[in-house]
C-alpha positions as CSV (number, residue, x, y, z in Angstrom):
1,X,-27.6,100.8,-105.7
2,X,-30.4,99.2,-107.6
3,X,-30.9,95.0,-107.7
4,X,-29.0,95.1,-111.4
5,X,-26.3,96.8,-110.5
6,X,-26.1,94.5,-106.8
7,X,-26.0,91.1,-108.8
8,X,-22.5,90.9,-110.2
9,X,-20.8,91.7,-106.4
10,X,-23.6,89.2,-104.6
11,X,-22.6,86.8,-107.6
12,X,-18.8,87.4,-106.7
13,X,-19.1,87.0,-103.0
14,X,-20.7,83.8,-103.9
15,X,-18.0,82.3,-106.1
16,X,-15.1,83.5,-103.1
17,X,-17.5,81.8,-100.7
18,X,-17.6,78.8,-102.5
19,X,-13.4,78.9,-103.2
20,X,-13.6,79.4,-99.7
21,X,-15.1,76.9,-98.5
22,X,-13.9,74.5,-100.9
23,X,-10.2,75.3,-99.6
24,X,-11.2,75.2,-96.2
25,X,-12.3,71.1,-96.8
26,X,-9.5,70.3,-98.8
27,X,-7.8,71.3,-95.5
28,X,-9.5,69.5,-93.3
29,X,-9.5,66.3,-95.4
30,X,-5.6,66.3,-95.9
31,X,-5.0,67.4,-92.2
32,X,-7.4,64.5,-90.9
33,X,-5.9,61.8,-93.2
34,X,-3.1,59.6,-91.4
35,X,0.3,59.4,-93.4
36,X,1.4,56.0,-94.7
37,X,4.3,55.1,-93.2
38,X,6.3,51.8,-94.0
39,X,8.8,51.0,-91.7
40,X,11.4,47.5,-91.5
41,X,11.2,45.8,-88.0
42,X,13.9,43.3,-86.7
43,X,14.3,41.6,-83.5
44,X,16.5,38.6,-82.2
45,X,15.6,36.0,-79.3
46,X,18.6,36.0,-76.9
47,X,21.4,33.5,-77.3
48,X,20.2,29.7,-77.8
49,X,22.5,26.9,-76.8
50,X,22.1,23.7,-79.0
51,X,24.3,20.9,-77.8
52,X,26.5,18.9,-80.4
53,X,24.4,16.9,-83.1
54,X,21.3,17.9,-81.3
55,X,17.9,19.6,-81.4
56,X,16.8,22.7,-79.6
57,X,13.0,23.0,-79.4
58,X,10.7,26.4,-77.7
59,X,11.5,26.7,-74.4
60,X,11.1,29.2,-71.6
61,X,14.6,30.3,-71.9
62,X,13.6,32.0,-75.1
63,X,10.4,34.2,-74.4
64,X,8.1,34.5,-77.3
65,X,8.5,37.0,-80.0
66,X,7.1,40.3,-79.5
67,X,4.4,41.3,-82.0
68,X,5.1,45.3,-83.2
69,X,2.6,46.8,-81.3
70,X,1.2,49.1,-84.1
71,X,-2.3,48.9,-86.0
72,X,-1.2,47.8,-89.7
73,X,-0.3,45.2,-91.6
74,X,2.6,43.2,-92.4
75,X,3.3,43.1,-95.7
76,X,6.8,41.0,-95.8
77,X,8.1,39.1,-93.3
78,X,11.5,36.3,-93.5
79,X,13.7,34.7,-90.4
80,X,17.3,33.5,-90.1
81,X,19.4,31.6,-87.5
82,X,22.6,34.5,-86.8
83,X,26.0,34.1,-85.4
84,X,25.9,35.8,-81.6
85,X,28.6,37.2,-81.9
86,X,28.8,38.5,-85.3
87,X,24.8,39.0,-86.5
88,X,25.6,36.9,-89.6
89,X,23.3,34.4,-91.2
90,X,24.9,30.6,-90.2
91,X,25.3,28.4,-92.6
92,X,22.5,25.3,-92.9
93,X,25.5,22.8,-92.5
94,X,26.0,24.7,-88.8
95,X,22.8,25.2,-87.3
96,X,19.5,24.7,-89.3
97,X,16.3,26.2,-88.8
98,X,14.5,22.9,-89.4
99,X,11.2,24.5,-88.9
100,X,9.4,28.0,-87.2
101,X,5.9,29.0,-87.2
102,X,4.9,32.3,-85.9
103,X,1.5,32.4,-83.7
104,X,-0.9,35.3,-83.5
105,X,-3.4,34.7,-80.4
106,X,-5.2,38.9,-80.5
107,X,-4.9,41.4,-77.7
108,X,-5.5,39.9,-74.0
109,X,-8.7,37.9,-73.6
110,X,-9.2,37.1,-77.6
111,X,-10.1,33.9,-78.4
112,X,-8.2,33.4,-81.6
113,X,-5.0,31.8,-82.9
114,X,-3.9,32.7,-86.4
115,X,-0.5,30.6,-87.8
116,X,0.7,33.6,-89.8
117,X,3.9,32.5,-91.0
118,X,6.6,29.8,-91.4
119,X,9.7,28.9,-92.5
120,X,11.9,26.2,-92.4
121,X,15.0,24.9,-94.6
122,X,13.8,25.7,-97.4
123,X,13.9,30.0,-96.2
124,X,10.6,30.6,-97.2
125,X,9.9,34.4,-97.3
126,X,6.1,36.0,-96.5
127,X,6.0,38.1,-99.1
128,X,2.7,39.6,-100.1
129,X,1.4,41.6,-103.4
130,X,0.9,44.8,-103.2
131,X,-2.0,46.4,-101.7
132,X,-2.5,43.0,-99.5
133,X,-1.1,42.7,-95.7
134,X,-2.1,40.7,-92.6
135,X,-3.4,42.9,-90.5
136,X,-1.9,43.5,-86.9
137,X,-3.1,45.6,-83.9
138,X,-1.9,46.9,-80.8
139,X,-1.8,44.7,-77.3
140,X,-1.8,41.6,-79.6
141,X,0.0,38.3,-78.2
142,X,2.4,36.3,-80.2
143,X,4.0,33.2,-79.9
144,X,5.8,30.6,-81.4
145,X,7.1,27.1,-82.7
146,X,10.8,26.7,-83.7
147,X,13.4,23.9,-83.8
148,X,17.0,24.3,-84.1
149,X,19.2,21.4,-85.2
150,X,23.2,21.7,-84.5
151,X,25.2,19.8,-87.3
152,X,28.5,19.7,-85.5
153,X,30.3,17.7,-82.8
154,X,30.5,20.9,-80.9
155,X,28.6,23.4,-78.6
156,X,26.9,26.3,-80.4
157,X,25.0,29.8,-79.9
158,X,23.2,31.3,-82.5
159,X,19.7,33.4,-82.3
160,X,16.5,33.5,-84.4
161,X,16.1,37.2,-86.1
162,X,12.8,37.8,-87.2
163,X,12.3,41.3,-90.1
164,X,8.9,42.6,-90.7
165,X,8.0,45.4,-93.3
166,X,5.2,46.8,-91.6
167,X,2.7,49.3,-93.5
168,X,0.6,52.0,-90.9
169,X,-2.1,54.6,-91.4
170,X,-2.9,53.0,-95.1
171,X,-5.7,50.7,-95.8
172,X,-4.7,47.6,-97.3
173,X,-6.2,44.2,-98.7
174,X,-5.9,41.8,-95.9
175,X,-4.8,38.2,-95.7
176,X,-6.7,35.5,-94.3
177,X,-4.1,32.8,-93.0
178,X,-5.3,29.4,-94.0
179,X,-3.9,27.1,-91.7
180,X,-3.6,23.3,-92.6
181,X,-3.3,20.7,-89.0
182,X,-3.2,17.0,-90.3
183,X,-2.3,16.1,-86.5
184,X,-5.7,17.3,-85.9
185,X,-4.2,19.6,-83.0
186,X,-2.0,17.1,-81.1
């Protein structure tokens, strides 16, 4: 077989080579890419007892809330005061959330304290455009600051539920928490 007549199959080995190899990395790249995943998180504190007409604050009773554990962002976020027995929202005239702010201090040994999120009476709701999240990480520490205020002359149990929509394996925008402290940290 002369170099003319060669050139058309060394031509065609090239071009399957080429699909080849051009398969092959399309392969790889979808295999190797993580799959977004969104996924709606709820938790509750155990039960809180606020005495008639008064005011529950933090306490060691009520442990802190436990961040997700997952590297992603949070993308929505809201909190309500529930019935312990029934997992209902109470009404404001019962118990009110007067105010909650959620507390991100980094994995162990971080030096860093990032005011997320808050609520209050008004039932404010994080909820962020899309493509934007705060970004969260594995090991991190949370904590918080709530109050609870009991509108009746008697005894009550309710507990804070907390939902997060929490976005994984996608790259988002992420959110800078501006915090604003006119007790200057007191």
């Amino acid at each position: 077989m002369d170099t003319r007549q060669a050139a058309p199959l060394v031509r065609l080995i090239k071009m399957v080579g080429l699909w080849f190899s051009c398969l092959l990395l399309f392969a790889l790249a979808v295999s190797g890419r993580a799959e977004a995943k969104t996924q709606v998180i709820t938790k509750k504190t155990a039960p809180i007892t606020v005495s008639p007409y008064q005011v529950a604050l933090q306490n060691p009773d009520v442990p802190p809330p436990v961040a997700p554990n997952l590297e992603g962002y949070i993308t929505n976020m809201s909190v309500d005061v529930v019935d312990v027995k029934t997992g209902k929202p109470v009404p404001i005239r019962r118990i009110m959330l007067h105010h909650i702010v959620f507390l991100n201090f980094g994995a162990p040994g971080a030096r860093r304290v990032d005011a997320f999120y808050g609520d209050g009476e008004e039932r404010a709701k994080m909820i962020l455009p899309k493509g934007y999240g705060y970004p969260i990480h594995p090991n991190e520490q949370w904590g918080w600051v709530w109050m609870l205020m009991n509108h009746q002359s008697v005894l009550d149990q309710v507990r804070i539920r907390y939902k997060m929509t929490v976005v994984t394996g996608e790259k988002l925008k992420p959110v800078i928490p501006l915090n604003f402290d006119t007790s200057h940290g007191r």
